[in-house]
C-alpha positions as a Markdown table, in Angstrom:
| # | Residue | x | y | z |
|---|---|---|---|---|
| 1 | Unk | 173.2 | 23.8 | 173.1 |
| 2 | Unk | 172.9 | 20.4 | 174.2 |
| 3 | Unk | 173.1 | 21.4 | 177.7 |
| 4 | Unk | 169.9 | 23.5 | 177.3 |
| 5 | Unk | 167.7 | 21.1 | 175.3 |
| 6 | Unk | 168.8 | 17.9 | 178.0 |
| 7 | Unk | 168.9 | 20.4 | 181.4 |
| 8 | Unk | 166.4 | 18.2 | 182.7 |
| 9 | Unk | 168.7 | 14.7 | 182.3 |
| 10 | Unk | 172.2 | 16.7 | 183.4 |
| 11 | Unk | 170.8 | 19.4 | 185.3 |
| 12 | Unk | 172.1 | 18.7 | 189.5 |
| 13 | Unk | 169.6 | 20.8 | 191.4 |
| 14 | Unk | 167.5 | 23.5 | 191.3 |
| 15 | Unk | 168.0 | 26.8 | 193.0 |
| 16 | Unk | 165.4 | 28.8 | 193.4 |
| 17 | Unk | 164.2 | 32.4 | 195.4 |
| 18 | Unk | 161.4 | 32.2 | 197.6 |
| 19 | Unk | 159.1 | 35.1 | 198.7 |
| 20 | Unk | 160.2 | 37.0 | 196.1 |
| 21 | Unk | 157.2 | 38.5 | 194.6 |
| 22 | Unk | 155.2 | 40.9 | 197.5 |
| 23 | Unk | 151.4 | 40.0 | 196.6 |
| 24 | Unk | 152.5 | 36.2 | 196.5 |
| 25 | Unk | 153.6 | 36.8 | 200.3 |
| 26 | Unk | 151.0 | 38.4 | 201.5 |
| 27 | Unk | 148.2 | 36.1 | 199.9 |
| 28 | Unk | 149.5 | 33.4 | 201.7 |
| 29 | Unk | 150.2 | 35.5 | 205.0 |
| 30 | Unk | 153.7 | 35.3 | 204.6 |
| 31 | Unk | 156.0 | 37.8 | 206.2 |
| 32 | Unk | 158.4 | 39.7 | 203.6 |
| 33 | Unk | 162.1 | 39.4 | 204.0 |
| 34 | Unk | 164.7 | 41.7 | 203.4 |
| 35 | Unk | 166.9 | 39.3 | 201.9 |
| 36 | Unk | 166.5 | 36.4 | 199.0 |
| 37 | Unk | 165.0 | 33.5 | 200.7 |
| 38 | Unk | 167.2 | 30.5 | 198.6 |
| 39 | Unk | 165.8 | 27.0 | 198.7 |
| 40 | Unk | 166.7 | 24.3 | 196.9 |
| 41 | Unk | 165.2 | 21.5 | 194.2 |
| 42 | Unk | 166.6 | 18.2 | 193.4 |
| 43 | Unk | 166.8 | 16.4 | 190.0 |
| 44 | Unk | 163.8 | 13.6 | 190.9 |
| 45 | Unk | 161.8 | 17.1 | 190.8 |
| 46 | Unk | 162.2 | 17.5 | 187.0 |
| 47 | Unk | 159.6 | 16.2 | 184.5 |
| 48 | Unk | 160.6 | 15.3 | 181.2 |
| 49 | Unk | 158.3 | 16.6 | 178.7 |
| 50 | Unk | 155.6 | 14.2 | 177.7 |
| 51 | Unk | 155.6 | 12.7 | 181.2 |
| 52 | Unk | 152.4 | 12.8 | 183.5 |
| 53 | Unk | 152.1 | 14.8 | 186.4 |
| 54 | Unk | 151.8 | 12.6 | 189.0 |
| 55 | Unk | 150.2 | 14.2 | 192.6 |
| 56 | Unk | 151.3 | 12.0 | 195.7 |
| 57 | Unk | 148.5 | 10.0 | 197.7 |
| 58 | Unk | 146.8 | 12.6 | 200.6 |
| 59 | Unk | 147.9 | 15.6 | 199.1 |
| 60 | Unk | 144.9 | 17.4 | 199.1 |
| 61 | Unk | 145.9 | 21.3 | 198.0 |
| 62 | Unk | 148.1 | 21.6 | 195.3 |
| 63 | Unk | 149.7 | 25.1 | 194.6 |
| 64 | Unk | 151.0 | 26.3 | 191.3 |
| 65 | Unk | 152.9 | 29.2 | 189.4 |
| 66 | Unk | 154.6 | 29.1 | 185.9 |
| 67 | Unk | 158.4 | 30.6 | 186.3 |
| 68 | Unk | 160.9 | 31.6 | 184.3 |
| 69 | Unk | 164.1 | 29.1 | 184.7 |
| 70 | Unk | 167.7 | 30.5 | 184.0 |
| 71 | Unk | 169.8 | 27.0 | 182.7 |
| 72 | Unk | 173.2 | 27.8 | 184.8 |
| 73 | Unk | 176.2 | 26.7 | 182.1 |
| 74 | Unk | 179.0 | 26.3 | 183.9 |
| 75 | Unk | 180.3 | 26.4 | 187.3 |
| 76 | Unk | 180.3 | 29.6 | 189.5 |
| 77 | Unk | 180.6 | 31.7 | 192.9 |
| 78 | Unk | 180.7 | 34.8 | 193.5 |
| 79 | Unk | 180.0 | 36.1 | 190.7 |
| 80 | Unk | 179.6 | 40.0 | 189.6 |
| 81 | Unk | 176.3 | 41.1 | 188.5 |
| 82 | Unk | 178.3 | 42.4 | 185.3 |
| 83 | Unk | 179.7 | 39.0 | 184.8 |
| 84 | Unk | 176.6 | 37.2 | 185.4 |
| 85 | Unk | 174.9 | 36.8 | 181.5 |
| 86 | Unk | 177.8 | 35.3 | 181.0 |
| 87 | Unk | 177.3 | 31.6 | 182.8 |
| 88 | Unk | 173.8 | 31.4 | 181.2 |
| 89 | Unk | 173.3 | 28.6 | 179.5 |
| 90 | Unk | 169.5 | 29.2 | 178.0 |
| 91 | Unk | 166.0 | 29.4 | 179.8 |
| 92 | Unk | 163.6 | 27.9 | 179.9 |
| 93 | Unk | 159.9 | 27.6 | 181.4 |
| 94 | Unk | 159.4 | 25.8 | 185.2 |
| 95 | Unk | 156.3 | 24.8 | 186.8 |
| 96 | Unk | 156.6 | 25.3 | 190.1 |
| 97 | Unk | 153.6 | 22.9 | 192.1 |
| 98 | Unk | 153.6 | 22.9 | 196.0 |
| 99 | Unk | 151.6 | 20.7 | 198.5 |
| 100 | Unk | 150.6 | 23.5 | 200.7 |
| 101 | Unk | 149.0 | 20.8 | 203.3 |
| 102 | Unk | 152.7 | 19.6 | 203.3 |
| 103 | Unk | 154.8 | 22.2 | 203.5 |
| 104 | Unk | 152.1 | 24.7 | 206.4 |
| 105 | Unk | 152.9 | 21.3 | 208.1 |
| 106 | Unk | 156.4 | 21.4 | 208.1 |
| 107 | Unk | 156.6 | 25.3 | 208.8 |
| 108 | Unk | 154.7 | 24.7 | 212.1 |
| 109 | Unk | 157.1 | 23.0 | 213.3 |
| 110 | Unk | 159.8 | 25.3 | 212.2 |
| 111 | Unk | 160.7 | 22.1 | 209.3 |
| 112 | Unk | 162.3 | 22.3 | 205.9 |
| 113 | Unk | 159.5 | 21.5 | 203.6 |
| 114 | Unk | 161.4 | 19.8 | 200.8 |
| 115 | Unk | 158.5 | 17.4 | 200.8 |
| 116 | Unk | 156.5 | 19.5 | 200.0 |
């Protein structure tokens, strides 16, 4: 769909889960939670393909993982894990890059690290 192919030019925001995979956690001394850990990505975060990767000045450790996106098709809440394949639009593969100098920052002082 056209949805899929352009998520990157209509797509509003990433969501994503966060300590979510154990070893992950623990590698980066990371406490485990009981529950999903939700954060959140905005649209200046997408790369269109064929663009550059551009790192910002200072950053000076750059984390990254490959992940697997799930393209969201239509507006939901609440929805049932049996109803769930049903507002998926497509996938799709997501690099996930984080400034770890950025974001242990932020977590010392008990910040978001969207920057990050």
């Amino acid at each position: 769909s056209d949805l899929v192919k352009n998520f990157a030019l209509h797509g509003r925001k990433v969501v994503a889960i966060g300590r979510n995979y154990k070893l992950h956690a623990e590698e980066l001394q990371n406490a485990i939670p009981t529950e999903p850990f939700w954060f959140l990505k905005p649209p200046s975060a997408y790369l269109l393909p064929g663009s550059p990767i551009v790192l910002p000045q200072g950053v000076q450790n750059i984390h990254h993982e490959v992940e697997l996106g799930v393209i969201v098709g239509k507006r939901c809440k609440n929805v049932s894990e049996h109803e769930a394949l049903q507002y998926v639009a497509g996938y799709c593969v997501a690099l996930d890059m984080t400034a770890r100098c950025w974001q242990d920052k932020a977590k010392k002082k008990g910040l978001p690290w969207t920057a990050a």
